[in-house]
C-alpha positions in Angstrom: 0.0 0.0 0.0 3.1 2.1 0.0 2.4 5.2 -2.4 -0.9 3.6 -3.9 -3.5 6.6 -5.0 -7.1 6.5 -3.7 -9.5 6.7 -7.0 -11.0 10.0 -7.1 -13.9 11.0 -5.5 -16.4 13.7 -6.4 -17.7 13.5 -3.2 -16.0 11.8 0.4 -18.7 9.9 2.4 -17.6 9.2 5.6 -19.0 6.9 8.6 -17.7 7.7 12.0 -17.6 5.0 14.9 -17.2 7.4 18.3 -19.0 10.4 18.3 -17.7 11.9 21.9 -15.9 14.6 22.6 -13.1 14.0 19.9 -15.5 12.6 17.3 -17.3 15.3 17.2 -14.6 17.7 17.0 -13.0 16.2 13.8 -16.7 15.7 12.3 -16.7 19.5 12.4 -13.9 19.8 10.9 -14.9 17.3 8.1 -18.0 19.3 8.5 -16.0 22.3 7.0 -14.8 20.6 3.9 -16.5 20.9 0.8 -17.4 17.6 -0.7 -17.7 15.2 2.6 -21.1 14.1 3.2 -21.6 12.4 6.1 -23.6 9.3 5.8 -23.3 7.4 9.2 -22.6 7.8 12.9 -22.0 5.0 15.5 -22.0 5.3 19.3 -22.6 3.3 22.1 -24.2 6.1 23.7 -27.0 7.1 21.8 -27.4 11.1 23.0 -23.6 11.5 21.8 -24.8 10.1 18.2 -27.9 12.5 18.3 -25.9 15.6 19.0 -23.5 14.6 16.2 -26.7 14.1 13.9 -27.8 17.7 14.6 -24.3 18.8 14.0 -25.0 17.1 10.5 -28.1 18.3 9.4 -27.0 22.2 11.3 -24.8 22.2 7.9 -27.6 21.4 5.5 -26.7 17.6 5.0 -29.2 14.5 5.4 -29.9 13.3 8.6 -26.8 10.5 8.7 -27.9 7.2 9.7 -27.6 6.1 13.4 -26.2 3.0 15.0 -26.3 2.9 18.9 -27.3 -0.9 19.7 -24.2 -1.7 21.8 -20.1 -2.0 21.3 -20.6 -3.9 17.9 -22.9 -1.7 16.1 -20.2 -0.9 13.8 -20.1 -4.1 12.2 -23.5 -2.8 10.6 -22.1 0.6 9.9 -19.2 -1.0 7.7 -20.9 -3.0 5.8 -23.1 -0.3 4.3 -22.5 -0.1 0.2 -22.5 3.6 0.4 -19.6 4.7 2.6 -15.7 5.2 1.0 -14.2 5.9 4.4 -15.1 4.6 7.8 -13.0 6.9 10.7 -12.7 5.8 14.4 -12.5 7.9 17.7 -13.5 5.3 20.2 -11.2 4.3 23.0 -8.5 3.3 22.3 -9.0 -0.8 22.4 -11.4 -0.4 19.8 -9.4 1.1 17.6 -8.3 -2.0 15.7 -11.5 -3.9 15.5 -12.9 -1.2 13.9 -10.5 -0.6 11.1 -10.4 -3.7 11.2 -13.6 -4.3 10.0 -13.7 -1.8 7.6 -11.0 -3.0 6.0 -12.4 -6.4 5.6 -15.9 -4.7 3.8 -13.7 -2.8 1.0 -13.9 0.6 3.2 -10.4 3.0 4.0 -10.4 3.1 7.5 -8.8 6.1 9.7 -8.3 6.3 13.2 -7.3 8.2 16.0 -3.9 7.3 17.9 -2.3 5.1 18.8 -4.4 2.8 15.8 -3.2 -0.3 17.5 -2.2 -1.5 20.8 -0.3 -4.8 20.2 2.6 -5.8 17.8 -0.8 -8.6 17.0 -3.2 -5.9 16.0 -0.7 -3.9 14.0 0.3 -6.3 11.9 -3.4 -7.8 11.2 -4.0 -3.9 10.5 -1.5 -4.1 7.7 -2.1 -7.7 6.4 -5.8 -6.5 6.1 -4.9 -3.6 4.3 -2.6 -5.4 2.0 -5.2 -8.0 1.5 -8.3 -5.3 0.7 -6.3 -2.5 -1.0 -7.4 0.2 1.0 -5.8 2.6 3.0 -5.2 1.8 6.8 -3.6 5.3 8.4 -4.1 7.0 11.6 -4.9 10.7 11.5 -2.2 11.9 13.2 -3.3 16.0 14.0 0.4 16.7 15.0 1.6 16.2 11.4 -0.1 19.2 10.2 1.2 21.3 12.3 2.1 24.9 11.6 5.7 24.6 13.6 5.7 20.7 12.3 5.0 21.3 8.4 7.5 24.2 8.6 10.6 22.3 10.2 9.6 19.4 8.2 10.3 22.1 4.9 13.5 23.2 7.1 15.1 20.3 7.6 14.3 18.8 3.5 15.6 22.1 2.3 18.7 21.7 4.5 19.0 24.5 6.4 20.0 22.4 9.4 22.3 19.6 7.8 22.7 16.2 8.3 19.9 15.5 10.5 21.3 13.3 13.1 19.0 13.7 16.2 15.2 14.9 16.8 13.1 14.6 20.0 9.5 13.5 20.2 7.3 13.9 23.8 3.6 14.0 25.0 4.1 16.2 28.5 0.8 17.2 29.1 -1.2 16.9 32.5 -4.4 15.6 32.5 -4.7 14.3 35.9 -8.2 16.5 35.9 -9.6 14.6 32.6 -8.6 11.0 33.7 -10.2 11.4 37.3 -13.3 12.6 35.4 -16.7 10.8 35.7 -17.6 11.2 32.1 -15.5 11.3 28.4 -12.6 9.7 28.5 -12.3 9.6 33.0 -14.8 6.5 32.2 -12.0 4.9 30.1 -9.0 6.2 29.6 -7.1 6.5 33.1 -7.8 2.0 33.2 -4.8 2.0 31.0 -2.4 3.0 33.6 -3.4 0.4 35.7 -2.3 -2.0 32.0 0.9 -1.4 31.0 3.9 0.4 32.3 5.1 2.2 29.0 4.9 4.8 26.5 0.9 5.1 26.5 0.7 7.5 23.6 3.5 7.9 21.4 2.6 9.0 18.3 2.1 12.7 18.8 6.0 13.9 18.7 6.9 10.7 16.9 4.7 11.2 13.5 6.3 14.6 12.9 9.4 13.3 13.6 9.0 10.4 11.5 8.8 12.9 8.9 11.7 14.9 9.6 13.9 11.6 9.3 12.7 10.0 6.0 10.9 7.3 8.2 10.1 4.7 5.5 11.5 6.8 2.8 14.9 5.6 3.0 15.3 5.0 6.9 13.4 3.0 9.7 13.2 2.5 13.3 15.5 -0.1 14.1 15.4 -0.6 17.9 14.4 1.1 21.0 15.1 1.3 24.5 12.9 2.8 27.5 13.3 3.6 30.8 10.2 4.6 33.9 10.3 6.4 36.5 8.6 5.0 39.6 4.3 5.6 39.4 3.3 8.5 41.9 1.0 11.0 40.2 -2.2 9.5 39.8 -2.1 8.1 43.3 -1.1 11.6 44.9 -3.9 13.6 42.7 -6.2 10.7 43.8 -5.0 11.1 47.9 -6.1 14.8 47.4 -9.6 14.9 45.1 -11.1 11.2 45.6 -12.9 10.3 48.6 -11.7 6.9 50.6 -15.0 5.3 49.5 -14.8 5.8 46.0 -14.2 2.4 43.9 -11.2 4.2 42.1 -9.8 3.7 45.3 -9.3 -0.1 44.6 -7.6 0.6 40.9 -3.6 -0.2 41.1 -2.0 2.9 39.3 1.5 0.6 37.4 2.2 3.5 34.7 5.7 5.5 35.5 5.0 8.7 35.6 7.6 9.6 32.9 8.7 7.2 30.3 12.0 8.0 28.3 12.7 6.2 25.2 15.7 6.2 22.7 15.3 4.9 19.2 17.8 4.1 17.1 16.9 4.2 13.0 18.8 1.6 10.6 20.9 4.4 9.2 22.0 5.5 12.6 19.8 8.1 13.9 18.0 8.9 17.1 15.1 9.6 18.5 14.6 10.5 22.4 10.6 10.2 23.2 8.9 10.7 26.2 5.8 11.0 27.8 4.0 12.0 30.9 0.2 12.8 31.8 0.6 12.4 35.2 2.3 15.7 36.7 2.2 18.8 37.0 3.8 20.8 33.7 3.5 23.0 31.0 2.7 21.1 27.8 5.0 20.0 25.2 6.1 17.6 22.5 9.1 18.6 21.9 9.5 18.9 18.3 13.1 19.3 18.1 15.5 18.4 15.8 19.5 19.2 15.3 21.5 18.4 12.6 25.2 19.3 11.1 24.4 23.1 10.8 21.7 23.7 13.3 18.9 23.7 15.3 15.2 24.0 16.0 13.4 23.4 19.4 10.3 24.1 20.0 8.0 25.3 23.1 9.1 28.1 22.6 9.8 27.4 19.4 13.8 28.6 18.7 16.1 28.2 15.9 19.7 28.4 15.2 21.5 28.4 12.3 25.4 28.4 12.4 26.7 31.8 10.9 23.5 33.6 12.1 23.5 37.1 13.2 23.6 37.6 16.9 26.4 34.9 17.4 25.3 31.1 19.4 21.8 31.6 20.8 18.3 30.9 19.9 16.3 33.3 17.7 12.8 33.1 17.9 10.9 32.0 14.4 10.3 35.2 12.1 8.7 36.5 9.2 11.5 35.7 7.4 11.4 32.0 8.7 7.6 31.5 7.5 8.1 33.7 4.5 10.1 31.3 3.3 9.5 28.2 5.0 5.4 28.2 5.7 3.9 24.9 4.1 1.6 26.2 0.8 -1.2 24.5 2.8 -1.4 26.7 5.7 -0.4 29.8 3.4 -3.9 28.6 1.1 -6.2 27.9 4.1 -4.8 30.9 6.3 -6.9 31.7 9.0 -9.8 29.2 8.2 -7.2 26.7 9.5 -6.8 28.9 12.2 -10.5 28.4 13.9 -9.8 24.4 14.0 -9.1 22.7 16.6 -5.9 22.3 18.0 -4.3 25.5 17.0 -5.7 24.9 13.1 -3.8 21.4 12.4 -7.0 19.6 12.9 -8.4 20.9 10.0 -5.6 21.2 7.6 -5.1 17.2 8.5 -9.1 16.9 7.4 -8.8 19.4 4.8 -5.4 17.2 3.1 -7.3 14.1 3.9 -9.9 14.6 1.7 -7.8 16.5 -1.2 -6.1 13.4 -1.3 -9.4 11.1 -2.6 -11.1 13.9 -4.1 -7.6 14.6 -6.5 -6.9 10.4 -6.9 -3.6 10.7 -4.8 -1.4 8.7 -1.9 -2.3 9.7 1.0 0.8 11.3 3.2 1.0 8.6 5.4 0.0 4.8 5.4 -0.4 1.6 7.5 2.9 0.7 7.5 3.6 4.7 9.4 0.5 4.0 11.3 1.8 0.9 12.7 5.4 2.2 13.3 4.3 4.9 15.2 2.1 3.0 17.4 4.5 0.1 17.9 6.3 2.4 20.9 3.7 1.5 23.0 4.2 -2.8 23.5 7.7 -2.3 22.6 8.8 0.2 25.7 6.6 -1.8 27.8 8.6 -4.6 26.9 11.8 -2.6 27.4 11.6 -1.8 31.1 9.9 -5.2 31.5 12.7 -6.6 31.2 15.2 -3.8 32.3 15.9 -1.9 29.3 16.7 -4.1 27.3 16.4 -3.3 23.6 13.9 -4.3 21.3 13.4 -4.9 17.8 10.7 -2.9 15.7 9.1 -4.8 13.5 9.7 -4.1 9.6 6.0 -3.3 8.8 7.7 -2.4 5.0 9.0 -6.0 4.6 11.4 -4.4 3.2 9.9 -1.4 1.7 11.2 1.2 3.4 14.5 1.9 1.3 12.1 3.6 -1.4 11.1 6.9 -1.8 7.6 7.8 -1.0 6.4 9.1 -4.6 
């Protein structure tokens, strides 16, 4: 499925399988794109499929049909005739049967992160995309970044080298949202008491996958994690939970901070990281240095040997964006602006469905989707078994050596 065009599509109809808070934030964005109709909506929670529906018909569309009998309504959503994409934002062990079953009616399937869990379910995401001939990819938001799309133009124009290094996080603190009684508090907090690991990689990693040439002439070759001993969860729980609260008898085995190094075929690295469970301003990162220079991000910084103002950081300028924007934020300008995110979740609709209107690859595939969720099992494996390192997985069988187009 590497660098296979969709067929071209007058018009994009879409199922969705999750129509929550994140659903229903990338159906407005698909909302916003001319030539999507949306034809179906799946929830297990029938109100959250109703407000979605109004959402639907709010922007002149036919009432989308509904399908809210329990966790494997899905199955009944796929196998409509009249849908060309089928898009998950369930939680995430859901993610793969889902796509899964798209794939296996003749439907592209797209998901949020991480698309798959296990080093199983990733490769049954790209046998089965192999085997129908549709596209498997996650819709990774971070991509289509402002900062990411720009550094990603930085680093191909060489401005800062021989790329040698780049850094990839999730530091974000959501103790409030996983000690929640609703949205993702009813789901998402039970994985830290699953796997000690890198819960959600893919964020820093798909941009970064980018910046490297990640199945366009490189791979990830190994990786090897480290965790810090569990305590935020239980301390945020100590001070807002009361003692007779069932949370009380979860077993919190996530470290709070998970550090990772990667190490690519051609002899790169990676250093990823993530932790939800502290205080801290957010980041991801984003950062990448090479023969000749710099970028960081959050703030985001550059430096460029020879620069004026000798060896520190300059902040980006006009200069910078006049000559490094991406033409896809220059073209949708401030209507990317009002999406979420920042903007980037709507240029990452916006490209998505250029891509199968136009007949062209998409930017990423299953074989990215399943190398950027592979973190996950394989740094839980890591500290499992004291750092040691572990192999990822050639999803490319081989692949990866050619260029994308």
């Amino acid at each position: 499925m590497r660098a296979v065009p969709f067929a071209k599509h007058d018009v994009v109809r879409v199922g969705m399988v999750g129509t929550g808070l994140r659903g229903r934030s990338v159906l407005t964005e698909l909302l916003g794109v001319d030539g999507v109709k949306i034809v179906a909506l799946c929830d297990t929670v029938p109100d959250k499929a109703r407000m979605a529906a109004k959402m639907v018909t709010d922007k002149g569309q036919p009432e989308p049909t509904l399908y809210t009998n329990g966790d494997h309504a899905f199955e009944q959503l796929v196998a409509r005739d009249d849908l060309d994409l089928v898009y998950t934002a369930t939680p995430w062990e859901w993610h793969t049967p889902v796509a899964l079953a798209a794939l296996a009616h003749g439907k592209h399937a797209a998901s949020e992160c991480p698309i798959g869990t296990t080093l199983k379910d990733l490769w049954a995401l790209v046998d089965a995309s192999e085997r129908a001939q549709k596209h498997c990819m996650q819709l990774e938001n971070c991509n289509y970044g402002y900062n990411e799309m720009m550094v990603n133009r930085m680093v191909h124009d060489g401005l800062f080298g021989d790329v040698l290094h780049a850094e990839a996080a999730y530091l974000h603190d959501l103790r409030k949202i996983l000690f929640e009684t609703k949205d993702e508090g009813l789901w998402r907090r039970a994985w830290h008491t699953r796997s000690n690991s890198n819960l959600y990689p893919t964020h820093g990693l798909g941009p970064v996958s980018w910046y490297l040439d990640v199945h366009a002439g490189d791979r990830f070759d190994y990786i090897v994690a480290v965790a810090t001993p569990e305590r935020g969860l239980s301390l945020y729980r100590e001070e807002t939970v009361d003692k007779s609260d069932p949370r009380w008898r979860e077993r919190y085995i996530t470290g709070d901070l998970n550090t990772s190094i990667i190490k690519t075929v051609n002899g790169k690295t990676v250093m990823m990281q993530h932790d939800v469970s502290n205080p801290r301003p957010y980041s991801r990162h984003n950062r990448v240095m090479g023969t000749k220079g710099t970028f960081e991000d959050y703030p985001p910084r550059i430096y460029v040997e020879g620069q004026a103002g000798g060896e520190k950081f300059q902040p980006i300028g006009d200069d910078h964006k006049k000559q490094f924007e991406h033409p896809l934020w220059t073209k949708l300008g401030e209507q990317a602006r009002t999406g979420g995110h920042g903007g980037m979740d709507f240029v990452m609709a916006y490209r998505l469905i250029e891509c199968m209107h136009d007949g062209l690859a998409p930017d990423f595939d299953v074989y990215d989707a399943a190398a950027w969720s592979a973190p996950l099992p394989l740094t839980e494996m890591s500290v499992s078994k004291g750092s040691m390192p572990m192999k990822f997985p050639d999803f490319t069988r081989g692949d990866w050596m050619k260029p994308r187009a």
